[in-house]
C-alpha positions in Angstrom: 120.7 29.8 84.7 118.3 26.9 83.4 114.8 26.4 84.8 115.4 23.1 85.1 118.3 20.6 86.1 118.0 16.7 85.1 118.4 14.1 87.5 118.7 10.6 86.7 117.4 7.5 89.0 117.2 3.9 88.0 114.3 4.4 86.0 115.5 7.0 83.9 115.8 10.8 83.7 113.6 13.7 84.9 113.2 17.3 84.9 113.5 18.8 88.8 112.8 22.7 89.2 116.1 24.1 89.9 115.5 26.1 93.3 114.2 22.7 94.3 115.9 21.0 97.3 114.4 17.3 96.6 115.3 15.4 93.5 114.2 12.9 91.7 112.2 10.0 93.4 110.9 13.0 95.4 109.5 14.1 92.1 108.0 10.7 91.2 105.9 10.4 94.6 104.4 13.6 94.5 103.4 12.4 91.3 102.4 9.0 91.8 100.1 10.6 95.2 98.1 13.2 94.4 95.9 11.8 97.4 94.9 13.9 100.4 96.4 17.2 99.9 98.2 16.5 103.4 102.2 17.0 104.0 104.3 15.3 106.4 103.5 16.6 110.0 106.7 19.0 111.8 107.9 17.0 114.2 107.9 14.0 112.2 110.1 15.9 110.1 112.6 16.9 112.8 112.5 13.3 113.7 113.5 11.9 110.6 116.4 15.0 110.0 117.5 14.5 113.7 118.4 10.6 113.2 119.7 12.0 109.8 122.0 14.5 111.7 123.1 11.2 114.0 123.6 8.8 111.6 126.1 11.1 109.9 128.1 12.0 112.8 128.2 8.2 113.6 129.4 7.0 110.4 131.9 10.4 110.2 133.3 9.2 113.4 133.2 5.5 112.7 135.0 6.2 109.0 132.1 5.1 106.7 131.9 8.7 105.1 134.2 11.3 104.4 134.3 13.8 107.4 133.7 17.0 105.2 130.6 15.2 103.2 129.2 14.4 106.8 129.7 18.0 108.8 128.1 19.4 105.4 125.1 16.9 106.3 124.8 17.7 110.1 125.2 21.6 108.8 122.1 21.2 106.5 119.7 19.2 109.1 120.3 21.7 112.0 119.1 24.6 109.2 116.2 22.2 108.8 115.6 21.9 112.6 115.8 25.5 113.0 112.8 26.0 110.3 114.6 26.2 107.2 113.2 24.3 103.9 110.0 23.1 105.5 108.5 24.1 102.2 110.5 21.2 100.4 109.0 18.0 102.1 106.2 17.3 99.6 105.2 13.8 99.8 102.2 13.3 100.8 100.9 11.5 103.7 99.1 8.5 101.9 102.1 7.6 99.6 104.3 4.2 99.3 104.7 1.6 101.1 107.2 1.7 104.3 107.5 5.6 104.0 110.3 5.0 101.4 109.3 8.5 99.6 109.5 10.8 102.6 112.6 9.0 103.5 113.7 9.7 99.9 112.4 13.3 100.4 114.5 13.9 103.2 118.1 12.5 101.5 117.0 14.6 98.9 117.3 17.6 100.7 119.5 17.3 103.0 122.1 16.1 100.3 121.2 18.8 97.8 121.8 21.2 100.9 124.6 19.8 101.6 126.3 20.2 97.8 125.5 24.1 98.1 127.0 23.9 101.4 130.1 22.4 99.9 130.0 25.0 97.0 128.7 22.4 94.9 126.0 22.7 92.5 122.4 20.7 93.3 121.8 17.1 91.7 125.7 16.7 91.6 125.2 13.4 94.0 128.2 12.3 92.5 130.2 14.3 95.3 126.9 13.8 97.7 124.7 11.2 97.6 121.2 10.8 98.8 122.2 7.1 98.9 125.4 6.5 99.5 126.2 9.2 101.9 122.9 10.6 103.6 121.6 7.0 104.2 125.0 5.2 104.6 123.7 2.3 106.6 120.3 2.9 107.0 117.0 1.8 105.1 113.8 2.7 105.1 112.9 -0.3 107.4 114.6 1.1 110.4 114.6 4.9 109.7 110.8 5.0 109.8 109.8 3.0 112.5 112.7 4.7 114.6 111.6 8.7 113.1 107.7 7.5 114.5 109.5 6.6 117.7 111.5 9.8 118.4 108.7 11.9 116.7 106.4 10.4 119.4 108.1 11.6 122.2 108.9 14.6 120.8 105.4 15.4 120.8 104.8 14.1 124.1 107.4 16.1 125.5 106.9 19.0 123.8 102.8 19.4 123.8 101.0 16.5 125.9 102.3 16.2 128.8 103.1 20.0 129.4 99.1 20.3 128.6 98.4 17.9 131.1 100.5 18.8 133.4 98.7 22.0 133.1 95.0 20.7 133.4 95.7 18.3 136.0 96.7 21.7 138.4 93.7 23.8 136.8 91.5 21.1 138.0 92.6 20.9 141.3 92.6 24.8 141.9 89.3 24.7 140.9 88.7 21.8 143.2 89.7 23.6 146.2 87.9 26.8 145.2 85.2 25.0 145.0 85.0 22.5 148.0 82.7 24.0 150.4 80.0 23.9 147.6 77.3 21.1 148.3 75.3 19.8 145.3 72.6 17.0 143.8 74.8 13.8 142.7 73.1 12.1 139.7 73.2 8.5 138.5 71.4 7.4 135.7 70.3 11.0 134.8 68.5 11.1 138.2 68.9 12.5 141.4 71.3 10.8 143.6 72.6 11.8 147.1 74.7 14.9 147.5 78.8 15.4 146.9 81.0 18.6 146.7 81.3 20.7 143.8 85.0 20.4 144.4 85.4 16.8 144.7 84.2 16.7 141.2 86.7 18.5 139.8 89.2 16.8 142.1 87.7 13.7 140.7 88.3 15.0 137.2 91.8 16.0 138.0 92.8 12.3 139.1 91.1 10.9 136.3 94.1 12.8 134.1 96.9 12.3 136.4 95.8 8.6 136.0 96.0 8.7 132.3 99.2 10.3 132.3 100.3 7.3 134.2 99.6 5.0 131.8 100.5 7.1 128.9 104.1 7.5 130.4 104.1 3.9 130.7 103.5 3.0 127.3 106.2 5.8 126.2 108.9 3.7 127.7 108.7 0.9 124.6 108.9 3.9 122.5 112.9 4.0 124.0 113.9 0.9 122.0 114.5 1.4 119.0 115.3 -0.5 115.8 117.9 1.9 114.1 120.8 -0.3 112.3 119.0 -2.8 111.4 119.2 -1.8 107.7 116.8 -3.4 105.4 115.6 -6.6 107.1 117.0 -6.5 111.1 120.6 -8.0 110.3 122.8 -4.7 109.8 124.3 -5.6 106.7 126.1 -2.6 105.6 126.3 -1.1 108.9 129.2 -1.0 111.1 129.5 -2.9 114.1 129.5 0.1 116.9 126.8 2.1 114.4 123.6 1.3 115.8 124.8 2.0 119.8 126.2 5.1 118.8 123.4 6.4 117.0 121.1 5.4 119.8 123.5 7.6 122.2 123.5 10.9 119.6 119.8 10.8 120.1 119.7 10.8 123.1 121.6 13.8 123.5 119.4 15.4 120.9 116.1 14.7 122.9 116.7 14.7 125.9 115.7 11.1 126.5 117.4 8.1 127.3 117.3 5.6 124.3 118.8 2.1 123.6 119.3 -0.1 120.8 116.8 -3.0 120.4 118.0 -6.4 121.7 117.0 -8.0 118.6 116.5 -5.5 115.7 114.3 -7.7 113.5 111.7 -7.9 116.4 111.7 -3.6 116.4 111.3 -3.6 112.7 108.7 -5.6 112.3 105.9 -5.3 115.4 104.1 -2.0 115.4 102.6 -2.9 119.2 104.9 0.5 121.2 102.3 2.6 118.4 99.9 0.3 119.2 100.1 1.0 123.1 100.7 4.5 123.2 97.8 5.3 120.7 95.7 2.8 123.2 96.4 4.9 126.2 95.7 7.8 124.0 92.3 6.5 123.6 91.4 5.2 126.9 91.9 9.6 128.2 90.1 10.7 125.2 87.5 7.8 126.2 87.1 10.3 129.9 88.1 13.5 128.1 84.6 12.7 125.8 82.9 12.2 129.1 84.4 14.7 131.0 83.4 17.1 128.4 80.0 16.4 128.6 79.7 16.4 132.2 80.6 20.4 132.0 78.5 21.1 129.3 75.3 19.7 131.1 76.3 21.4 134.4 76.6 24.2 132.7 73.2 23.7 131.0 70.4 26.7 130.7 70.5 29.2 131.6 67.0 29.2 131.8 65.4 25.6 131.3 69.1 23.3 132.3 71.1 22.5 135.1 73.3 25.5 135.4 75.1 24.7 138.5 78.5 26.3 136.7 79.2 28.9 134.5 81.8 28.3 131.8 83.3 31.7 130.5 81.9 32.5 126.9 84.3 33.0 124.2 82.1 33.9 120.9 78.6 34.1 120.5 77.2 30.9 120.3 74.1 31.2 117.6 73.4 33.1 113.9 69.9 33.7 114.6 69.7 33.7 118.7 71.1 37.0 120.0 72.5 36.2 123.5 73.6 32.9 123.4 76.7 30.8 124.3 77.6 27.8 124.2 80.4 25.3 125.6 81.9 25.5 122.1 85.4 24.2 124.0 84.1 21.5 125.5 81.8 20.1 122.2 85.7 20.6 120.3 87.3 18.9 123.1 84.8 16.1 122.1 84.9 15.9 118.3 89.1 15.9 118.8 88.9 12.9 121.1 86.3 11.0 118.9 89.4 11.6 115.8 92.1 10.5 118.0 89.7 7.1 118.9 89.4 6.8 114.7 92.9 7.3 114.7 93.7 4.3 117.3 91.3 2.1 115.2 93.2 2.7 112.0 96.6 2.3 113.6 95.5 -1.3 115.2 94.9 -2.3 111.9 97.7 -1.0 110.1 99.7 -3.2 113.0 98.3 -6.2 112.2 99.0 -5.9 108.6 102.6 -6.7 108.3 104.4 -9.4 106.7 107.7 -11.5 107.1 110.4 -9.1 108.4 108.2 -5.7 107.8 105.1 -3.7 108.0 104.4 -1.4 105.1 101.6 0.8 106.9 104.0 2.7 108.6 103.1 6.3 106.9 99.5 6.2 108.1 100.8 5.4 111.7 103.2 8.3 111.8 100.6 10.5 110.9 98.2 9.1 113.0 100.0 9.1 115.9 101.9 11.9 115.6 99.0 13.8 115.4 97.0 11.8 117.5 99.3 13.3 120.3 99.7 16.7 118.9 96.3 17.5 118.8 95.3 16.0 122.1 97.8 17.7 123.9 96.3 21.7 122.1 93.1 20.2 122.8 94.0 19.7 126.7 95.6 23.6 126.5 92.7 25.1 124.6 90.1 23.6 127.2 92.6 24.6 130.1 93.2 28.3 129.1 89.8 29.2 127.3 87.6 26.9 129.9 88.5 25.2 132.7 90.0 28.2 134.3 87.8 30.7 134.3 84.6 28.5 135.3 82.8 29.9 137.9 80.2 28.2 140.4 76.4 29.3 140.9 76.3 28.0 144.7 72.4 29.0 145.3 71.6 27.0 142.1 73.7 24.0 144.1 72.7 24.3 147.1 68.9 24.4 145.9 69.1 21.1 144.2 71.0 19.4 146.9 68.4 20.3 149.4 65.6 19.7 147.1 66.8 15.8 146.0 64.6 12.6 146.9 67.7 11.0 146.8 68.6 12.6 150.8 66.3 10.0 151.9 69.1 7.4 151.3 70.3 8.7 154.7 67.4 8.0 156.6 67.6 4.4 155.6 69.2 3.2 158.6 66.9 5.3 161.1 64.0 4.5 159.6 64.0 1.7 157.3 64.1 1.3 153.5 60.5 0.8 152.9 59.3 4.0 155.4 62.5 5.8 153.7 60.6 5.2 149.9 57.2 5.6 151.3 58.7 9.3 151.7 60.0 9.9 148.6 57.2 8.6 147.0 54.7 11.0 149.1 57.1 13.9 148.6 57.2 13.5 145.4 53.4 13.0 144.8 52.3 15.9 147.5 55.8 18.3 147.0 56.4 18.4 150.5 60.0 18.6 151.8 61.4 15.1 153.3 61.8 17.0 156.2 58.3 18.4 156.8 57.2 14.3 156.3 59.3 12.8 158.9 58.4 15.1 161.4 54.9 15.1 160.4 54.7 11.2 160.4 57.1 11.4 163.8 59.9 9.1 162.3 62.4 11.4 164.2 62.3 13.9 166.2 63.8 17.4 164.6 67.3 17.4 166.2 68.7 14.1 165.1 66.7 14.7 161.6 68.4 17.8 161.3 71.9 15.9 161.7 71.0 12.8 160.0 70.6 15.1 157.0 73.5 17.6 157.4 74.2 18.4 153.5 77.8 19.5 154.4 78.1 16.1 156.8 76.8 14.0 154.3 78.8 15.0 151.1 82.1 14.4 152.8 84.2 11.8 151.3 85.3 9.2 153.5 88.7 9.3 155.3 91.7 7.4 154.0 93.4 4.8 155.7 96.6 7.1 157.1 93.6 9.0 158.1 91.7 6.2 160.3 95.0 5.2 161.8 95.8 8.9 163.1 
C-alpha cells in the first residue's frame, strides 16, 4: 500500500495522502489559503452534510442517481453527523470565493466515504463522483447560502435560545428574591430616587425576553431557502419536484419547518436574512454590554465602590493583590458582545458586496454568523451558571444609600414646591443633615405626613398596569 494515491482535476494531477478522505481541489485550497489557521466551524459542517444527506435521497427517489451510489452517500453523512471525519474538513475559513472549496471539501469526503462504503477504493470517482453524484443538482450558489441558513438555526436551536431561555428565568428568580430590597436609583452617575433591587433584575429579564422576540423574528427569513437553484437561480440540471422535496427532507432533519424560495434567484443573491439576524444579534449584545456593566459597578468595592450585590467569585482576580475578585464573567460577557457587534459590521458589508446573480463573501458570513450565535448563546450560559445565579444582595448597604439620597426630595416637590424642595438638597448637602431633620426643622411638614410622603417601600413601587386600574 502506496503513501500516496493520484487524483486528477481539470488542471491536472496531484499527489493526495492516502488515508485522506478529501481529494483533490480539497488539496489545492488548503494550499492556495494558508490564512488564519481557522477550520470550518461544527455545525456549519453538519449543515452542509445534512443538505448533502437530502439532496441524495431526493435525487435517489426522483431517479437522477443510482439508488446504491445514493444510500452509500446518506450512509457516509450520518457517520459525519455522528462525529466521524471531522478531522478531514481543512479549508480554511478565509478561502475562495462563494465557499466553492468547503463545498468541494465536503464532496470530497463524503464521496470517498462513500467508495469504501461500496468496497471501493478512494479517488475511484469514476464509480462515485464528487460531481456528478454528491452534487447532482446543486452548486455552490445555492448549497452555501442554504448550509448558512440551516447552520443558523441549528445554532439557535441548539445553544441561544436554550441559553436564553435559561437567563431570562435566572433573572426573574433573582427578581423575586430580591423585591422587598429598596435601593438609590442613579441617572447620569448620580443619585436618583429609589427603586427595588428586584425590579432591576426584572427589568434585566424583560430586556432579554424582548430580544429573543426580535431574534425569533428575524429567524423566520432564515426558513426560505434557495436550494435548487443551481448555479444562477434557474434550476438547470435539477429536476422539477427537487428543490420542494429537499426543502421537506430538511425539515424533518431539523426539526423546523422550511420552504422553497418563491423566486430562487432572489435567495441566492441577497444576504439581508444574515443581515437581520446578525442585527438582532447586535442590538442584545448592545444591552448585554450594558447589562454587564451595570453588575460589575453594583458589585463595586468592596471597600471604596458601590457594593450593593455580591457576585460569586470564581478565581482569584489579581497576580500581585492577594484577596481580590473580580467580575471576570461579566468583563467576558462584554468583550464577546463587542466581537459579535465586529462581526455584524463585517457581515453588512460582505452583503452589500455582491454582484449580478451572486455574492461571493459568503465564507466570512458563515463564520461570522455562525459563531456570532454560538458564542453568544455560551456566553449567556457561562454568565447564567457561574454569575447571575448565585448573586447575592447586601440589603444594609441598599437600604443606606436609598435613605441617604438627595434625590428623595423629588417627592417633596408637590408638598412643598420645587424651589423649597432644592433649597433642601442643597442645604443637606452643604450642612450633611438628613432631608428629614430640614423639613421639620424649617416646618415644611409636620412629621406624620413627612414620614409617609417619604415611605422608601411606598415610593419605589412601580406603577400599576392597566388590568390593574380597571380591577
Amino acid at each position: 500500500m502506496t503513501d500516496y494515491r493520484t487524483e486528477k482535476d481539470s488542471m491536472g494531477e496531484r499527489q493526495i495522502p492516502a488515508n485522506a478522505y478529501y481529494g483533490i481541489q480539497t488539496l489545492r485550497a488548503t494550499e492556495n489559503f494558508p490564512i488564519s489557521g481557522l477550520k470550518p466551524l461544527p455545525t456549519y459542517v453538519d449543515a452542509c452534510v445534512l443538505i448533502k444527506k437530502a439532496t441524495a435521497t431526493a435525487n435517489s427517489e426522483l431517479g437522477c442517481i443510482p439508488q446504491d451510489i445514493a444510500e452509500a452517500i446518506v450512509n457516509a453523512a450520518e457517520e459525519v453527523l455522528n462525529g466521524q471525519f471531522r478531522e478531514q474538513f481543512v479549508v480554511d475559513v478565509y478561502q475562495a470565493g462563494a465557499g466553492t472549496s468547503h463545498h468541494m471539501n465536503v464532496n470530497e469526503v463524503l464521496a470517498n466515504r462513500a467508495l469504501e462504503l461500496l468496497g471501493d477504493a478512494k479517488g475511484n470517482y469514476s464509480r462515485v463522483s464528487p460531481n456528478d453524484h454528491v452534487n447532482y443538482g446543486q452548486s455552490t450558489n445555492d448549497v452555501i447560502p442554504t448550509a448558512i441558513r440551516v447552520g443558523s438555526l441549528l445554532a439557535l436551536d441548539r445553544i441561544f435560545f436554550p441559553a436564553l431561555d435559561a437567563a431570562i428565568a435566572s433573572l426573574h428568580r433573582k427578581a423575586d428574591e430580591f423585591q422587598n430590597i429598596v435601593k438609590s436609583g442613579r441617572t447620569h452617575m448620580q443619585d436618583a430616587v429609589p427603586v427595588r433591587l428586584g425590579e432591576v433584575f426584572r427589568a434585566w429579564g424583560t430586556i432579554l425576553s424582548d430580544h429573543r422576540r426580535r431574534v425569533q423574528f428575524a429567524a423566520e427569513d432564515l426558513k426560505v431557502l434557495g436550494l435548487g437553484g443551481s448555479a444562477s437561480g434557474t434550476g438547470l440540471n435539477t429536476h422539477p419536484r427537487y428543490r420542494f422535496r429537499v426543502a421537506e427532507l430538511l425539515s424533518e432533519y431539523i426539526g423546523q419547518s422550511l420552504q422553497s424560495a418563491p423566486h430562487l434567484m432572489a435567495a441566492m443573491q441577497s444576504l439581508s436574512p444574515f443581515v437581520s439576524v446578525s442585527g438582532s444579534l447586535r442590538n442584545l449584545a448592545q444591552d448585554l454590554v450594558k447589562i454587564s456593566h451595570d453588575l460589575r459597578l453594583m458589585d463595586s468595592g468592596p471597600k471604596t465602590g458601590l457594593k450593593e450585590i455580591q457576585l460569586p467569585p470564581v478565581q482569584p482576580g489579581s497576580s500581585i493583590m492577594p484577596g481580590k475578585y473580580n467580575p471576570v464573567m461579566a468583563e467576558m460577557t462584554s468583550m464577546v458582545c463587542f466581537q459579535v457587534m465586529g462581526y455584524d459590521q463585517a457581515i453588512a458589508l460582505c452583503a452589500q458586496a455582491g454582484q449580478l446573480e451572486l455574492n461571493v463573501m459568503m465564507p466570512l458570513v458563515a463564520y461570522d454568523l455562525i459563531h456570532s450565535i454560538e458564542i453568544l448563546g455560551n456566553t449567556i450560559s457561562a454568565l447564567k451558571t457561574r454569575c447571575i445565579d448565585g448573586i447575592t444582595a447586601n440589603g444594609d448597604r441598599c437600604a443606606a444609600y436609598a435613605e441617604g439620597s438627595l434625590a428623595l426630595v423629588t417627592a417633596l416637590n408637590p408638598h412643598i414646591g420645587y424651589l423649597n424642595a432644592a433649597a433642601i438638597a442643597k442645604e443637606s448637602l452643604e450642612t450633611g443633615k438628613s432631608l428629614r431633620q430640614l423639613v421639620l426643622e424649617k416646618g415644611l411638614m409636620d412629621e406624620a405626613e413627612l414620614a409617609k410622603v417619604l415611605d422608601l417601600d411606598e415610593m419605589s413601587q412601580l406603577p400599576p398596569s392597566k388590568d390593574e386600574l380597571n380591577d
